[in-house]
N, C-alpha and C positions, 0 to 999 in steps of 0.2 A: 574558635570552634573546637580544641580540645575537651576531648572526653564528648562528644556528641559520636551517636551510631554514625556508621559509615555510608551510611544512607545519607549523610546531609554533606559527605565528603562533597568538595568541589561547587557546593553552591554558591561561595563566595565569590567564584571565579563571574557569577553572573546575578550577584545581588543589586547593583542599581542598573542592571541594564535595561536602557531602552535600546540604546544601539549602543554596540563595541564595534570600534573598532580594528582589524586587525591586518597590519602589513605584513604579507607575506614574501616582501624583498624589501631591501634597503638600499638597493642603485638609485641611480637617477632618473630611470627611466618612468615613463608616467602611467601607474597601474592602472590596469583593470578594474571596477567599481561592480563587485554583487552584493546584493543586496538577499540578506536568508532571514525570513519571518519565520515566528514559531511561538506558541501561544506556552508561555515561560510563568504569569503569574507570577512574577517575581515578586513583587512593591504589597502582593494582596496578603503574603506570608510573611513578611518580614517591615517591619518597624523601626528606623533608623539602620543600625547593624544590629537588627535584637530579631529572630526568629521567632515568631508567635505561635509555631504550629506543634511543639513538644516534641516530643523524638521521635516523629515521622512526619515524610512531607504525606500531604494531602495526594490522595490518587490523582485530583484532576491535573496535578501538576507533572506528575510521571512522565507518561508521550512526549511531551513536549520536552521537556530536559532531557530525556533520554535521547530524545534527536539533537537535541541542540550540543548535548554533549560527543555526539557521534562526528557533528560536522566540526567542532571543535578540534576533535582527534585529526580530523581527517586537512584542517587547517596547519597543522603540527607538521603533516609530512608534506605540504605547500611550499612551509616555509624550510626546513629541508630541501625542498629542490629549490630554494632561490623563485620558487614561480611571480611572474609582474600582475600578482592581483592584490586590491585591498578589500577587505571582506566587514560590509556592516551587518549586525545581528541585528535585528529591532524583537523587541515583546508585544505581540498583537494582544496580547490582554493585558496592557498596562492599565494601572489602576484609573481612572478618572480620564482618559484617552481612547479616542476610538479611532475607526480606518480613517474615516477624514481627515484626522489630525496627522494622524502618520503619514497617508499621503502627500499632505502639506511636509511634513518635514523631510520626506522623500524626494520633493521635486525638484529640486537644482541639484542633486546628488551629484546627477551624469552616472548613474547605472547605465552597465551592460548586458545584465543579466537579475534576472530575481528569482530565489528560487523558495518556496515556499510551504511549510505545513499550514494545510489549508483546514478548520473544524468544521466549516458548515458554506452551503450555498451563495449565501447571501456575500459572505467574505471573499469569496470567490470571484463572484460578479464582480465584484466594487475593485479588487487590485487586480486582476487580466483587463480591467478597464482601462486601470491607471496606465500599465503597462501598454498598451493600446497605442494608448494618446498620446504616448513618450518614445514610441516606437522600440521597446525592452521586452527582449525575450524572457518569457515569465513560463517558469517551470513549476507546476502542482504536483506537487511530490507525494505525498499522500490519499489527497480527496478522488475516490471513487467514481466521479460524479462530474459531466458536463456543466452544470448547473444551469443549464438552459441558455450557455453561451453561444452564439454565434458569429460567423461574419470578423473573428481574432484569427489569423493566422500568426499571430507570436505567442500563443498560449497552448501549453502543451501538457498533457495529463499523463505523467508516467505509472499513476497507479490505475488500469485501465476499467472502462468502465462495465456496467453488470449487462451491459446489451452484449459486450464484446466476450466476457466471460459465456453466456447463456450458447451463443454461439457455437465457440469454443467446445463448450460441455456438450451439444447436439452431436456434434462433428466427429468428438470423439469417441462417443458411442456406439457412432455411424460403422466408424473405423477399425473399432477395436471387439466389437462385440454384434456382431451384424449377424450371428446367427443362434443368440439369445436371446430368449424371451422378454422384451424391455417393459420396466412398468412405470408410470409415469403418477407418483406419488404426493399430493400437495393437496393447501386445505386453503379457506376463502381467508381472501386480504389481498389488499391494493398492490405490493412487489408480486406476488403471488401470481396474481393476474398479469403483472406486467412480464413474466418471465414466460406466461403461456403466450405472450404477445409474440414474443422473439422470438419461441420457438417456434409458433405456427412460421413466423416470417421466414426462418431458414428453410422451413418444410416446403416452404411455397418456393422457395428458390432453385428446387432440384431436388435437395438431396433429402432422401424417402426414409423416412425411417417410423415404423412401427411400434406403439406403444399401446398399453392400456393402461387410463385414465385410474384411479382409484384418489378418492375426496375421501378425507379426514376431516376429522372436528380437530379442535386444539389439547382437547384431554382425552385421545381417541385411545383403545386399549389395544394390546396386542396382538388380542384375537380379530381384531375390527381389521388390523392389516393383512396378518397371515390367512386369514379365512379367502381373501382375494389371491393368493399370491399359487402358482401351481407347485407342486410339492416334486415333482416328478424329473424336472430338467433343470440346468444350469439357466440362473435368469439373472438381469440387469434391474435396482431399481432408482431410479432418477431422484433424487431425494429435493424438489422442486419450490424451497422455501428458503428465505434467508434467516428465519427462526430458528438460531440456533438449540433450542431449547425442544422443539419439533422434531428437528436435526435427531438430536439425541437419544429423544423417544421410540424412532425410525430404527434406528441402531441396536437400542436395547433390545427393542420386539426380537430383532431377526438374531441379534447374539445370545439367547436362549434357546431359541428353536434350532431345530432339527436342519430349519434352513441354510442357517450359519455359513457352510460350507459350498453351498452350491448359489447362494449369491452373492452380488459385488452391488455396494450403496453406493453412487455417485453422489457428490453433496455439491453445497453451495463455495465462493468463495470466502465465505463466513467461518468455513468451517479451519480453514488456516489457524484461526484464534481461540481455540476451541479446545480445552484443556481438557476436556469429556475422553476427546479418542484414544488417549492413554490409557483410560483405567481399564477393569474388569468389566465391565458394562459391554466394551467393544472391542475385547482383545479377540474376538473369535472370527469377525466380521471383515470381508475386502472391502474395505473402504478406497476412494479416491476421490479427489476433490481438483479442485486450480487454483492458481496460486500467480500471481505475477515474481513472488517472492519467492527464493530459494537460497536459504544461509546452508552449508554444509560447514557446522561449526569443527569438522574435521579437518578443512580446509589447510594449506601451512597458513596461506595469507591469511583469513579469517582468524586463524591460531593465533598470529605473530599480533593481529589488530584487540585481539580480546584480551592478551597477555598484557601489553602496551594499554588497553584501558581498564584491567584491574589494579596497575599501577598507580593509575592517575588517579581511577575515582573509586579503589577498594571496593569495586564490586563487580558483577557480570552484565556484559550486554548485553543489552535485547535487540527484539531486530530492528526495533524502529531507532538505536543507535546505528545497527549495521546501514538501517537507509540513511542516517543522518549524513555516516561518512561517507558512503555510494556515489551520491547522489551527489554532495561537495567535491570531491575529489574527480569524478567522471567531471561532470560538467564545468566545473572552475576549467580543467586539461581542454577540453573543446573549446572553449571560449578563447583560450590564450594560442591554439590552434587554428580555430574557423574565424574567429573574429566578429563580423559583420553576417558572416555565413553559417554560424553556430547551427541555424535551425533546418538548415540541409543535412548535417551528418548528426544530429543527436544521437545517431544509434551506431557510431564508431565504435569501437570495440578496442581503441587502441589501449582504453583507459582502463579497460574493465576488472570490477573491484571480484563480484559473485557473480550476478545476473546478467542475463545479454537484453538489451532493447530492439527491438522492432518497431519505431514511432513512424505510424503512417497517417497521410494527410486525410480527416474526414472531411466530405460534404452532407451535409444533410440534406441536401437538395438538389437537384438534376442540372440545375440554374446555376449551382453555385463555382462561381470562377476562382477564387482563391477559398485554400482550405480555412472552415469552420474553425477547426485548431488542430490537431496535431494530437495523437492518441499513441500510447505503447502498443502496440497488441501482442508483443510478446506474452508468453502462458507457458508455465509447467503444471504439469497434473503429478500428485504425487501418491502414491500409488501405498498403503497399508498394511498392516495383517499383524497382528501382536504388539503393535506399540511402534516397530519397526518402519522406516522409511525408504520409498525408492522414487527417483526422482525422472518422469520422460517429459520427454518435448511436446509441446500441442500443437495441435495445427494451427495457422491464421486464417483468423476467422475470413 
């Protein structure tokens, strides 16, 4: 790989993999067995050892090696402490293989844990299934999204979901701004609707909180917003879309106007990934949004882990490196900890990389005796103003 950008550093380390595997002790003793999926596309980009994609990998490939290389990293300082796990990778988008097949090659493993970047629903279902039927604690480390599982108590979602964010976001406005004018800004489409669902829901629950409604089109103009908006007092507006791009538009209106100053745009948790809030467009504006995710790349440790992976792979992490290592490092420590009992303390804090967990048991239903699955609801709201970051605690939901 000499003389290739440093962008294709370290792909070697994961060109035929389906699964690595990696000891992180060399006693006798009989490791621990996790099992980390991660959609790598390895076999689709490269051709024997000949890379087909010219001096950049493909976007769809990023997330996924970004994670894979984060739990790698975080596999490194495993095996530094001598830990009793052995760690297989699998590539859920291997070329000409699908979950079925992996599962097949997954089942006599004797996993004790699975921890997983999950891309869609469907994938989702099929391995907390697997997981299920094997009695293996299965970790969704990523996916946003229940996918309509139920009745898994070993399936756990630490990137939590938009019902528990929407919540969240009610809560805090409840709390923090209860004697400002709130406007509750969103335009037609199916999440759209769904997030007016959860919010009536929390309304009905107690807690009272006043807004006024204002509908958008999707190419609505400035004027179409501020004409609604009162000019006179400090106001809230609920930015009630997961369209980023809506998101933005929202923003622009009010960081020219006059408004600018006297109000605060709450957003989606879309907006986390939203490279918009930095520019000129919204430096004027209090933004705040939520987040399950919070890197303070100021951090020492964070420092000591980004230092340590521009070493390796000559370049800078992102965060979905930082969840890669998180995520490997936390819960590998638990497992070799709780053991059989992993999924009573997943939100131990003995381990903790950046972020604290709060995984509480859901039922979906009044009936149900053991929890649906296991949800983060930890949240930070992080809070704006020039580019500038500050990071508070939210409530649970």
């Amino acid at each position: 790989m000499a003389g290739k950008p440093s962008v294709l550093t370290g792909v070697c380390v994961v060109f035929c993999l389906f699964f690595t595997r990696v000891n992180a002790q060399t006693d006798t003793a009989q490791p621990l067995r996790i099992a980390v999926l991660a959609p790598l596309y390895i076999d689709s980009v490269f051709t024997d050892e000949d890379y087909i994609g010219g001096n950049i990998l493909p976007g769809y490939m990023l997330p996924g090696l970004d994670f894979y290389n984060g739990v790698m990293m975080a596999v490194d300082s495993l095996q530094k402490e001598n830990m009793p796990v052995e760690v297989w990778v699998y590539d859920t988008k291997k070329k000409f293989e699908n979950t079925d097949m992996l599962k097949v090659d997954m089942e006599d493993r004797g996993f004790s844990l699975i921890i997983a970047y999950v891309s869609n629903a469907v994938e989702q279902q099929q391995l907390s299934g697997f997981a299920f039927s094997h009695n293996i604690p299965f970790i969704s480390g990523t996916y946003p999204n229940d996918a309509g599982i139920t009745g898994n108590p070993y399936f756990a979602i630490v990137n939590p979901t938009l019902k528990t964010h929407t919540q969240a976001i009610y809560r805090y406005v409840v709390g923090n701004y209860a004697g400002d004018k709130v406007y509750y800004v969103t335009k037609a489409g199916g999440m759209e609707q769904k997030i007016k669902t959860y919010f009536d829901a929390v309304k009905a629950s107690s807690y009272t909180l006043k807004y006024t409604p204002i509908n958008l089109t999707d190419n609505f103009t400035a004027d179409d917003l501020l004409r609604n908006i009162d000019t006179t007092e400090e106001s809230v507006i609920i930015c009630a879309s997961l369209d980023a791009g809506f998101g933005f538009n929202v923003l622009k209106a009010i960081n020219t106007s006059r408004l600018a100053k006297l109000v605060t745009v709450v957003g989606m948790p879309t907006w986390d990934d939203m490279p918009a809030l930095y520019n000129e467009d919204c430096k004027n504006v209090n933004i705040v949004f939520s987040t399950p995710y919070s890197y303070n790349r100021h951090d020492k440790l964070l420092t000591n882990i980004s230092q340590a992976y521009r070493v390796k792979y000559k370049g800078r992490p992102t965060d979905m490196a930082f969840k890669g290592f998180e995520q490997m490092y936390h819960f590998s420590h638990l497992l070799v900890k709780y053991h059989d009992s992993l999924f009573y303390h997943l939100s131990d804090a003995s381990f903790k990389i950046s972020n604290d967990y709060n995984f509480q048991p859901v039922r979906l239903t009044t009936t149900s005796y053991a929890p649906d699955y296991l949800e983060n609801k930890k949240l930070y709201f992080i809070k704006m103003l020039g580019g500038s970051e500050v990071k508070e605690h939210a409530p649970i939901p």
